[in-house]
N, C-alpha and C positions, 0 to 999 in steps of 0.2 A: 121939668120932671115928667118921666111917663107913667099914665096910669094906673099901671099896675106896679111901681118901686114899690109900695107898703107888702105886697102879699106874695111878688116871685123873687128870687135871688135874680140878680142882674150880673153880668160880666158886662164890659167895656172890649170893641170891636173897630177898628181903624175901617172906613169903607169910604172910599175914593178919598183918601185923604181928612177926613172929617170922623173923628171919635164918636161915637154911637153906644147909647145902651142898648142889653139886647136880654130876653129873660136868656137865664141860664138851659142850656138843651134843646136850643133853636136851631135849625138849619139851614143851610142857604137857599131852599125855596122859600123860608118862612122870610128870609131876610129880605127874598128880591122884592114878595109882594110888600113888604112893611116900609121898601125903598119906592113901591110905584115904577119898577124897573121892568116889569114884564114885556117883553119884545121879542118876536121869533129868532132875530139876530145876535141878542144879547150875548155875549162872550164873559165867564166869569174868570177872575183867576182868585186865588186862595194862595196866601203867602209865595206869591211868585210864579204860580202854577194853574196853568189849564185845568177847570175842573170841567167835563163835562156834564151836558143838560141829564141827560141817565144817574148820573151819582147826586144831583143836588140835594136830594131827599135825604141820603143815607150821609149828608157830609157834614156831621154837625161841628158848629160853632166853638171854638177856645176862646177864653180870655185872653185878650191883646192880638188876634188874628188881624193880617191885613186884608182885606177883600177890593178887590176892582170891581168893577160894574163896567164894563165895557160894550159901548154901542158902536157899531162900524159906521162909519161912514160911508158908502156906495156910488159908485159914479166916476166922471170922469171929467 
């Protein structure tokens, strides 16, 4: 149970394959830091789709969305 169930409306959010509460009006910056995801590389997509770092702010969250979290891997 997270902290705050009793006092914000929750939605439920699919992110790397694992179901996630999330308060309801969250965005995918609020998601990456709540994931510990922060990384200059990090690539997100939202239901299929490239979202770029410029839009995270403005991308808020729906109930049932899928999110990726994608970190490259570099090298050769």
């Amino acid at each position: 149970m997270t902290p705050w169930a009793d006092t914000v409306r929750l939605i439920t959010v699919t992110v790397d394959g694992f179901k996630e509460q999330v308060p309801a009006g969250s965005n995918l910056t609020e998601l990456i830091h709540r994931q510990h995801a922060q990384h200059k590389d990090l690539l997100v997509e939202l239901g299929g789709h490239f979202v770029s770092p410029g839009d995270y702010d403005g991308t808020v969250l729906k109930d049932g969305d899928r999110v990726e979290l994608i970190h490259p891997a570099f090298g050769g």
